[in-house]
FILUMNU-273149 format. One line per 4 residues: number of its first residue (from 1); for each residue x, y, z of C-alpha. Coordinates in pm, 1 decimal, always signed. Layout:
NUM> X/Y/Z; ...
***
This chain:
1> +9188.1/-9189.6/+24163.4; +9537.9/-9289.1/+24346.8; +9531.0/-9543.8/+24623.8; +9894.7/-9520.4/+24682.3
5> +10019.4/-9398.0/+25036.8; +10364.5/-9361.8/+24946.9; +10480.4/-9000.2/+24983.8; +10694.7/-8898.0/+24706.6
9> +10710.6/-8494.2/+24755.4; +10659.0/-8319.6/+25104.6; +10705.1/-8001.9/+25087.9; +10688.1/-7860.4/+25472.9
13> +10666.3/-7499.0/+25594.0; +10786.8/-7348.7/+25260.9; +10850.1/-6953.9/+25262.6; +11034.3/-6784.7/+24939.1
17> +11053.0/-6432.0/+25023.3; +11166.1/-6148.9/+24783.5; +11365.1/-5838.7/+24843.4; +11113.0/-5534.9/+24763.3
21> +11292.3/-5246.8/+24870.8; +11339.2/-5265.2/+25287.5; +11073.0/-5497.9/+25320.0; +10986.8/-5871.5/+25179.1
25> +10743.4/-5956.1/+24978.3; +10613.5/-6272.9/+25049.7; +10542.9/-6492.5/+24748.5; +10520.2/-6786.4/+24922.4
29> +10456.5/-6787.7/+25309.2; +10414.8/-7111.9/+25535.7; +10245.0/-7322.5/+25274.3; +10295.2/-7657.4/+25367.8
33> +10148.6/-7999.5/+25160.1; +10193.4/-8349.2/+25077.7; +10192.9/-8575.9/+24668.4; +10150.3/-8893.3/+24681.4
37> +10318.5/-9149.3/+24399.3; +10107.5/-9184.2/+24126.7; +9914.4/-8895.1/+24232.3; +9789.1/-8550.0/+24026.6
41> +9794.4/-8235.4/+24284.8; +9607.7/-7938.1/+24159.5; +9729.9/-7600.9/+24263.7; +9465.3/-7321.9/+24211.5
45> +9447.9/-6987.2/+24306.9; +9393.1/-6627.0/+24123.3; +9722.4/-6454.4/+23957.5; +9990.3/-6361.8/+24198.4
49> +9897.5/-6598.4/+24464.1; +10237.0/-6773.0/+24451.1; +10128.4/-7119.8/+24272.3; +10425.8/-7050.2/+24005.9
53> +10648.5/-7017.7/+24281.5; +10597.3/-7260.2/+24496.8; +10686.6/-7496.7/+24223.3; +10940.2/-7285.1/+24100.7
57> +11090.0/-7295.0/+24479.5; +11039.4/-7682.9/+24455.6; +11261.9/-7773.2/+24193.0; +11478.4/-7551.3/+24303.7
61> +11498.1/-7246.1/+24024.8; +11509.3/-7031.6/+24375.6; +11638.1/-7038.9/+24669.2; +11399.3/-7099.0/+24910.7
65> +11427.3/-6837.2/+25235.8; +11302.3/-7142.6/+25479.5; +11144.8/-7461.8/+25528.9; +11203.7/-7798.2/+25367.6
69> +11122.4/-7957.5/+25021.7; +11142.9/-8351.3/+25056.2; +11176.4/-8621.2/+24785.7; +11148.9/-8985.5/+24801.4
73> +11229.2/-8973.4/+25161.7; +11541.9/-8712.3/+25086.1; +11559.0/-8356.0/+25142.9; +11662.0/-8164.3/+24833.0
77> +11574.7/-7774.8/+24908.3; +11612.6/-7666.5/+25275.8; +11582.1/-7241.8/+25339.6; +11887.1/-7051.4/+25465.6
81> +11780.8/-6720.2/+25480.4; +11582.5/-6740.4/+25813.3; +11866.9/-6861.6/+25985.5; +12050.9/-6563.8/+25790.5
85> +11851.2/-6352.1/+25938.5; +11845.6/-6469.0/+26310.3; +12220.3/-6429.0/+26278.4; +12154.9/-6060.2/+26183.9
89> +11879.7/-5980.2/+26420.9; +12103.7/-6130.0/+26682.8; +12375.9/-5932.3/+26628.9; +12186.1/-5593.1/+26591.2
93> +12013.0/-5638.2/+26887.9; +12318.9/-5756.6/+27095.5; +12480.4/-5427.0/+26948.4; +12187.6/-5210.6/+27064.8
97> +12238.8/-5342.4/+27409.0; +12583.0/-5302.6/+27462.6; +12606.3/-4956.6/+27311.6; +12322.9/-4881.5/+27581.6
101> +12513.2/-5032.8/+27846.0; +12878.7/-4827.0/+27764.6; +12620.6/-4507.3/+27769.0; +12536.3/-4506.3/+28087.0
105> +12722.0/-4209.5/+28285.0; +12832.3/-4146.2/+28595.6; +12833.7/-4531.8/+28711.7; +12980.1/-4643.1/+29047.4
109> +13294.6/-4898.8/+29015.0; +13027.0/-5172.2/+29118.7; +12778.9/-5048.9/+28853.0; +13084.5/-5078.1/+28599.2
113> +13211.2/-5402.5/+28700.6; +12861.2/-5518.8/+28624.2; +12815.3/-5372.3/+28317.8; +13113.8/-5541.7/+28195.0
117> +12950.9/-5905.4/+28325.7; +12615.6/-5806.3/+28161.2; +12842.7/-5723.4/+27830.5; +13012.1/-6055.3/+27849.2
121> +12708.1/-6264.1/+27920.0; +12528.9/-6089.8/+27598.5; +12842.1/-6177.2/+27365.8; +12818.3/-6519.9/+27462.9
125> +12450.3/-6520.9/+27419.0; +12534.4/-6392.9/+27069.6; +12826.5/-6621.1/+27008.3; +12540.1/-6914.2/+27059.6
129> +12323.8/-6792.5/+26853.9; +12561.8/-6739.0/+26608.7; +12693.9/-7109.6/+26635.8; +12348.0/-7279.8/+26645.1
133> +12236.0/-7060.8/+26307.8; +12608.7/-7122.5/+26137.4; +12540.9/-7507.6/+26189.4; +12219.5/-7521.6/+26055.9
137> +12277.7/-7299.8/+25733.4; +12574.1/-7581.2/+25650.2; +12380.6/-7840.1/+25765.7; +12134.3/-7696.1/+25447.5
141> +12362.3/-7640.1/+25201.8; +12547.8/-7972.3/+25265.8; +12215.0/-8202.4/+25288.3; +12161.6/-8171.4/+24869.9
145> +12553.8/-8264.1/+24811.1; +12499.4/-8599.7/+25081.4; +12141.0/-8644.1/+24872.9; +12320.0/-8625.5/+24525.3
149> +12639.9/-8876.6/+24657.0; +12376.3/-9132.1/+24814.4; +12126.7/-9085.1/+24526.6; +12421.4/-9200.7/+24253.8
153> +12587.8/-9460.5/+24491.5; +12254.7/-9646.2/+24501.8; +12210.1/-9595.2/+24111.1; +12593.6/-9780.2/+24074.8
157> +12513.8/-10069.0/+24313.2; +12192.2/-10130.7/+24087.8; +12427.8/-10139.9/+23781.0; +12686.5/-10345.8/+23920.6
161> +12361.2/-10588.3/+24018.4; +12191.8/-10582.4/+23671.4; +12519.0/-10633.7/+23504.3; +12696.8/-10910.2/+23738.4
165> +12445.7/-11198.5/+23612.0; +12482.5/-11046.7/+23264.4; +12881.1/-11092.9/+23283.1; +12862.4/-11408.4/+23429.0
169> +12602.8/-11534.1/+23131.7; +12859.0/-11438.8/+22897.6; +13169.1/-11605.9/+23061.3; +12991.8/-11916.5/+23083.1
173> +12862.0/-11880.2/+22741.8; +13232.9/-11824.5/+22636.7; +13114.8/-11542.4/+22427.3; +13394.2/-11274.3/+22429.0
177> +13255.8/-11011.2/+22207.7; +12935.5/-11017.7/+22373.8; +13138.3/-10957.7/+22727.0; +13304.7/-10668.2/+22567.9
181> +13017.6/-10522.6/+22448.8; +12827.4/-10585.7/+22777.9; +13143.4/-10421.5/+22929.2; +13143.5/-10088.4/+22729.0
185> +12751.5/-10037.8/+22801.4; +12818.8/-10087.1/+23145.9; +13133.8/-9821.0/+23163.5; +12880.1/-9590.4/+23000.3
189> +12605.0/-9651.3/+23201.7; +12799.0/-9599.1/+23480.2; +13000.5/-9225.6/+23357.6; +12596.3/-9124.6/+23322.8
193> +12476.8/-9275.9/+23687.5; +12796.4/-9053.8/+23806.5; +12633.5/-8728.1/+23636.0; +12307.5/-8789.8/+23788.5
197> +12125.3/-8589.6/+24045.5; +11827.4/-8643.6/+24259.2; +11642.4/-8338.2/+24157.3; +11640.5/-8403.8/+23765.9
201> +11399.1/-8674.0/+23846.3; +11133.2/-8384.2/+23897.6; +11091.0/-8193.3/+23571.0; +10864.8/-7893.9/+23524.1
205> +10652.9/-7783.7/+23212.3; +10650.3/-7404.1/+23161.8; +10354.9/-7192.5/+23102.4; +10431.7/-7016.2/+22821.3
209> +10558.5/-7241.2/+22529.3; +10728.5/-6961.6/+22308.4; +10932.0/-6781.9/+22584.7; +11045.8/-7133.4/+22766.2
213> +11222.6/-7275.1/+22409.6; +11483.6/-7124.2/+22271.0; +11463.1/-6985.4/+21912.0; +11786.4/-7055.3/+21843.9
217> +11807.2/-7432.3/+21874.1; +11625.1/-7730.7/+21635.4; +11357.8/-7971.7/+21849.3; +11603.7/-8215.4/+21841.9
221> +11834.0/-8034.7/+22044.1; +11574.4/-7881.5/+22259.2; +11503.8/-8221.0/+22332.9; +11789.3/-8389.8/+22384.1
225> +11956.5/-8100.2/+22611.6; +11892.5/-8295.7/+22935.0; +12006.6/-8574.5/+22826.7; +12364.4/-8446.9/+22690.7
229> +12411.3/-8240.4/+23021.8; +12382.3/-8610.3/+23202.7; +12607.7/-8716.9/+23025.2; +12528.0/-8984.3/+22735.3
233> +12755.7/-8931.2/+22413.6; +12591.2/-9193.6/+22203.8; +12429.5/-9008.3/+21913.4; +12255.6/-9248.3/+21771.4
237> +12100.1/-9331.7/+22105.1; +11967.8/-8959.8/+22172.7; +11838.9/-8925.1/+21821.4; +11621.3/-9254.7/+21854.4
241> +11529.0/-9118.3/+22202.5; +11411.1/-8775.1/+22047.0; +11239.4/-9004.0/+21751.0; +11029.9/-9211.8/+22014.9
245> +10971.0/-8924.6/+22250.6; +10861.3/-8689.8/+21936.2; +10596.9/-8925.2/+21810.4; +10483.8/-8993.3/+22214.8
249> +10361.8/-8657.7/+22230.7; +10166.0/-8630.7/+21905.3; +10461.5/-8513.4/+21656.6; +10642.9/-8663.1/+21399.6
253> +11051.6/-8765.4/+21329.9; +11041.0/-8475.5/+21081.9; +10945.9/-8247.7/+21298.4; +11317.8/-8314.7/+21496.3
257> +11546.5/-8054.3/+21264.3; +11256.0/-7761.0/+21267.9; +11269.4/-7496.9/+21453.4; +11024.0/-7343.9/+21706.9
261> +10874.2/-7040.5/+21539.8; +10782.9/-7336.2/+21284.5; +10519.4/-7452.9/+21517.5; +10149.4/-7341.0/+21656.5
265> +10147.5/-7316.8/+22058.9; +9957.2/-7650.1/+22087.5; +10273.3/-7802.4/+21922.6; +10561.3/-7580.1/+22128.3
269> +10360.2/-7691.2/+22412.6; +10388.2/-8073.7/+22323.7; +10772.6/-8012.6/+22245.9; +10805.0/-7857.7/+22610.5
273> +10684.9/-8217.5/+22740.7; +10872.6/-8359.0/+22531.8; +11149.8/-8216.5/+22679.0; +11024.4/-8271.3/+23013.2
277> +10962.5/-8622.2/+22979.5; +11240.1/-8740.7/+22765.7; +11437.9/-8740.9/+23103.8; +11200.8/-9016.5/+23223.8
281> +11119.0/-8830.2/+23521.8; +10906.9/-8933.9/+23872.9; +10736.1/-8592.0/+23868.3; +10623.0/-8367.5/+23673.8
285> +10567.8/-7952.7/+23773.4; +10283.0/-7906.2/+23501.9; +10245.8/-7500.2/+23526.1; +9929.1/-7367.7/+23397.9
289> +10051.6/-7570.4/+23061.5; +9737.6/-7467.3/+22903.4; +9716.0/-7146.2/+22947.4; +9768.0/-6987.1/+22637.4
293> +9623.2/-7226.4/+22469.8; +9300.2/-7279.4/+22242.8; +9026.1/-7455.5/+22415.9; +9037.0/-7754.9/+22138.7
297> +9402.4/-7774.2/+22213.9; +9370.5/-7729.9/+22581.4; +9173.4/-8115.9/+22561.3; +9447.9/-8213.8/+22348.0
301> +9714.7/-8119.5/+22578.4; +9504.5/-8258.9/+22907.8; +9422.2/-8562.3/+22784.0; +9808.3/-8588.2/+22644.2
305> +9901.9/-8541.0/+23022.5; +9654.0/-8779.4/+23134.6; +9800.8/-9078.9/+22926.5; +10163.0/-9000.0/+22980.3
309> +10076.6/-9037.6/+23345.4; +9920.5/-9376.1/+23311.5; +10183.4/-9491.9/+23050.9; +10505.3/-9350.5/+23248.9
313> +10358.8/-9391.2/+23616.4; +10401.1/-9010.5/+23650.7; +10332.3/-8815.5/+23985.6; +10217.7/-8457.6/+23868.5
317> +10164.7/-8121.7/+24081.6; +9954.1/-7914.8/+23814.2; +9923.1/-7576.4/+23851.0; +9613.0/-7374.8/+23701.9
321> +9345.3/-7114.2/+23708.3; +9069.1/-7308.0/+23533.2; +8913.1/-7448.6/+23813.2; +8719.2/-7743.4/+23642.1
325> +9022.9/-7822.8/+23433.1; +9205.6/-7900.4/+23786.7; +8839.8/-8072.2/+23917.2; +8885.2/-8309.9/+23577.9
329> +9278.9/-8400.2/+23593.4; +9316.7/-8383.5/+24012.9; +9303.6/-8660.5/+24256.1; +9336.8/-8364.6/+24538.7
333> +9341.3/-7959.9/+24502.9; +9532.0/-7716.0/+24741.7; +9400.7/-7357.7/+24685.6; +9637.6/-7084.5/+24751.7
337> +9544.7/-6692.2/+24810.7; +9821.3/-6401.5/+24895.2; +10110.4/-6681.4/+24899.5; +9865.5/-6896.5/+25184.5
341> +9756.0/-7221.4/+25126.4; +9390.0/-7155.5/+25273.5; +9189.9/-7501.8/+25148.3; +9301.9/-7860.0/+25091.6
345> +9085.1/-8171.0/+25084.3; +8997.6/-8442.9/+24773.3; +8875.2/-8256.1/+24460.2; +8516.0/-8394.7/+24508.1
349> +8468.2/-8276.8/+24840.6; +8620.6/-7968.6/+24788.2; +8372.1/-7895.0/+24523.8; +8093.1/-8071.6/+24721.3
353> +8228.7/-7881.3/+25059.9; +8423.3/-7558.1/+25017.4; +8469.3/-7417.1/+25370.9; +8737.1/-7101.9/+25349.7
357> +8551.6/-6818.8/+25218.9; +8787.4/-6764.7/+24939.8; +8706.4/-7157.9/+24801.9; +8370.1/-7031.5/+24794.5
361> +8451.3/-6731.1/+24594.8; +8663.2/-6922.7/+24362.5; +8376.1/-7186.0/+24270.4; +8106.9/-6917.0/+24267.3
365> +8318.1/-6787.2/+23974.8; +8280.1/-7099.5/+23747.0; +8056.6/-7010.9/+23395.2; +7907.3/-7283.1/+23284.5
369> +7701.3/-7306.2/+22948.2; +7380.7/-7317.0/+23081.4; +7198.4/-6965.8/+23032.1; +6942.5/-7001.8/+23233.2
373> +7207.9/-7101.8/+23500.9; +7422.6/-6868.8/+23418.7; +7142.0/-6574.2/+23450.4; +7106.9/-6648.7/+23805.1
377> +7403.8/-6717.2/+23936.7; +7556.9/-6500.5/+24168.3; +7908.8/-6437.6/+24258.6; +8084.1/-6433.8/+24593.4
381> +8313.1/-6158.4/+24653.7; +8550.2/-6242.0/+24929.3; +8662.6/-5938.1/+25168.7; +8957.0/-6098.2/+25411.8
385> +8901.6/-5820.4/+25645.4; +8560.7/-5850.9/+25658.9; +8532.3/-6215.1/+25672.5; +8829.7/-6261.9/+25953.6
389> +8895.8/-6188.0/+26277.6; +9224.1/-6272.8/+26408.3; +9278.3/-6051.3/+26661.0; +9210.5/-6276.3/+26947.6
393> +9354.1/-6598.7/+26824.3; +9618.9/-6633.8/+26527.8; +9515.6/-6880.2/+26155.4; +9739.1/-7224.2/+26160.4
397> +9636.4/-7458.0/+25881.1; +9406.3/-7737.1/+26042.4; +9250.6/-8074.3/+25969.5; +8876.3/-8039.1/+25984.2
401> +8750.2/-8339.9/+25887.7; +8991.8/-8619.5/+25767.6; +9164.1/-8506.7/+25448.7; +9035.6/-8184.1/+25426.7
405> +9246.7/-7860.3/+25562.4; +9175.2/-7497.1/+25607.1; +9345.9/-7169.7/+25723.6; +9144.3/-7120.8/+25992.5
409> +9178.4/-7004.5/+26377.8; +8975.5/-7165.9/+26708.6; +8634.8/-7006.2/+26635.2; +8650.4/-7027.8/+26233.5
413> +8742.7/-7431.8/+26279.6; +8417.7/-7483.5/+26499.4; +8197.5/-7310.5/+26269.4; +8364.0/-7477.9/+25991.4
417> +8290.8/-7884.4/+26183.9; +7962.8/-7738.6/+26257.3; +7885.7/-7721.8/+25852.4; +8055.2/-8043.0/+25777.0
421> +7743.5/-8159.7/+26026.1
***
C-alpha cells in the first residue's frame, strides 16, 4: 500500500469529445481524479466506457476538448475546444440577434437610433467574449512549450551541479584526459537534457501487443526508438541499455535482432514494457496489458509489473476489466461507466462498500471457483433510468465518507452516508 501524499498526476475536469456526425460523442465527460507517487490506480469499467481514453487523453495521443491534465506540479494537456466553441456559440448567437434587430419594419427614427445602440452594445459583448476565449486557448497551447523550457532548464542546472565537483576533482587531480573525457559526457548529456520533454516521463503500455510493435523493425530497435528520438548517439550505450532492459523483463540478449512475429504474446507483451520502461519513466499508463493474454501469462506479466514498480519506484494508472486483477495490483480503483467516473474510494473498501449501483453490478459479476458459490450467486443488472432520478437535482461527483467518491445527487448522497452507518 502507498503512504506517499505527493501528487504526481491530477487530472481535473477532463472531457475528450468526438465528432459523430452533428453531435459529440462523449468518450470521456467530466471525469476528474488524483495518483499519488509510488501509487497503482486501477481504472475499471465495461468496454466503451472511456478507460482507454482517458489515458490516451493523458499522455496526450489526443487532444483533449477541456479540462486540465497536471504533472509533477506542471500542466501538460489543457482542452481548447470548449473555449472553441464559446467563441462559436458567441458569435452565432450575436448574429441571430442582430439579424433580428435589422428585421424589424416600420421603426420610428428613435426605435432606429436604438437599435443601432443595442447592435453596438452586442458587438462589444461579442468582441469580449471573443478576447477572454482567444486568451485562454493561447494561454493552453503555450503552457506545454513554458512546461517543456522549465522542465529542461532545471535538467541543465542539475548537470552543470553533478559535473562542477567532478571538473574540479579532475583539475586538482591534474588529470587531463580524465577532464576531457568528463567534458565530452557532459556536452552529451547536455544535447540529450535539450531534447527532453516533460511528458516522455509518462509512458503507456498498449493493449494489444501485436498491433502496438511494428513488424518491420528488430527488438532492438523497437526498444531503443525512444531513446534515439531523445537524442543519445552512443551505440554502444543503447545496445547495453536494450541488453539490461531485455533481460529485466524476462528475455534474453539474443532475443535483441529477432523480430516480433518471432515471439508468443506473453513475450510481445514483455517487449512493449520494455519499451516503455527503457525510457526510465515516473509513470506508467498500463492499458488492459493483459488482456489478450493466457491466464498463466497474465501472473507472469502482473507480477512482472509489480516488481518493476518496486525496483524503478514506478507510479502506474492500470487500466482493466478483470476486476480482481485491479483488487490484487491497486492501492485505489476509479470505476468509470458511459465516459463518468461514478465510484472512487481504496480498493478494500470499495470491495467491502460499493455504493453506486453500477459498482454493485460490476462486483456481482465476479466468478469465482467455488460451485457451490457460484450456483447461487446472483447478478445485479443495473438500469440507470430506473435506478436515478435527476430531475429535481443534477449528479456532481461527491466525497461520502473520506476517500471514497460517488456520482451521486442530494438525495442519492444521504442514502448513500446512511449505508456507510
Amino acid at each position: 500500500m502507498n503512504n506517499n501524499s505527493e501528487v504526481l498526476l491530477k487530472v481535473d475536469h477532463l472531457c475528450q469529445y468526438f465528432k459523430l456526425g452533428r453531435k459529440d460523442l462523449k468518450a470521456v465527460d467530466d471525469v476528474s481524479f488524483e495518483i499519488k507517487k509510488g501509487e497503482s490506480f486501477g481504472l475499471v469499467g465495461e468496454s466503451g466506457c472511456g478507460k482507454t481514453t482517458t489515458g490516451r487523453s493523458i499522455i496526450k495521443l489526443y487532444n483533449i476538448t477541456s479540462g486540465n491534465v497536471y504533472f509533477k506540479g506542471q500542466r501538460i494537456g489543457a482542452g481548447t475546444r470548449s473555449y472553441e466553441d464559446a467563441i462559436k456559440k458567441a458569435r452565432t448567437d450575436a448574429s441571430k440577434k442582430i439579424k433580428e434587430l435589422r428585421a424589424e419594419k416600420n421603426v420610428s427614427a428613435e426605435r432606429r437610433t436604438q437599435i443601432q445602440e443595442e447592435i453596438k452594445k452586442i458587438n462589444e459583448e461579442l468582441g469580449a467574449i471573443v478576447d477572454e476565449n482567444r486568451a485562454l486557448i493561447k494561454s493552453a497551447k503555450s503552457s506545454s512549450k513554458d512546461v517543456d523550457k522549465q522542465y529542461v532548464q532545471s535538467l541543465l542546472e542539475a548537470l552543470e551541479a553533478e559535473y562542477a565537483q567532478k571538473f574540479r576533482e579532475a583539475e586538482v587531480a591534474g588529470d587531463s584526459k580524465k577532464l576531457a573525457t568528463l567534458k565530452k559526457e557532459y556536452e552529451n548529456r547536455c544535447k540529450v537534457a535539450k531534447k527532453s520533454k516533460l511528458i516522455t516521463q509518462i509512458q503507456m503500455i498498449f493493449q494489444d501487443p501485436i498491433a502496438s510493435l511494428d513488424p518491420r523493425m528488430t527488438v532492438r530497435d523497437i526498444i531503443a526508438e525512444g531513446l534515439v528520438i531523445k537524442g543519445i548517439t552512443d551505440q554502444e550505450y543503447i545496445d547495453e541499455k536494450v541488453y539490461d532492459i531485455l533481460e529485466t523483463v524476462g528475455l534474453v540478449r539474443e532475443h535483441a535482432d529477432r523480430y516480433p512475429h518471432e515471439f508468443s504474446g506473453g513475450q510481445r507483451q514483455r517487449i512493449g514494457i520494455a519499451r516503455a520502461v527503457v525510457m526510465q519513466p515516473e509513470m506508467i499508463i498500463a492499458d488492459e496489458p493483459i488482456s489478450a493474454l493466457d491466464v498463466s501469462i497474465q501472473a507472469q506479466v502482473i507480477n512482472l509489473l509489480n516488481d518493476l514498480r518496486e525496483s524503478m519506484g514506478l507510479t502506474i494508472l492500470f487500466i482493466a476489466h478483470d476486476l480482481s486483477v485491479v483488487k490484487y495490483f491497486s492501492d485505489r480503483i476509479g470505476v468509470m461507466y458511459f465516459g463518468k467516473m461514478v465510484e472512487l474510494a481504496d480498493s478494500d473498501e470499495l470491495f467491502k462498500n460499493p455504493l453506486h449501483p453500477y459498482t454493485k453490478s460490476l462486483l456481482s459479476a465476479i466468478p469465482l471457483p467455488d460451485p457451490v458459490y457460484e450456483k447461487q450467486r446472483t447478478r445485479i443488472h443495473y438500469n440507470p433510468i430506473a435506478e436515478h432520478d435527476y430531475s429535481v437535482s443534477e449528479p456532481s461527483f461527491r466525497e461520502i465518507t473520506p476517500g471514497h467518491f460517488v456520482h451521486c445527487n442530494d438525495i442519492e448522497e444521504k442514502k448513500y452516508k446512511e449505508q456507510i452507518k
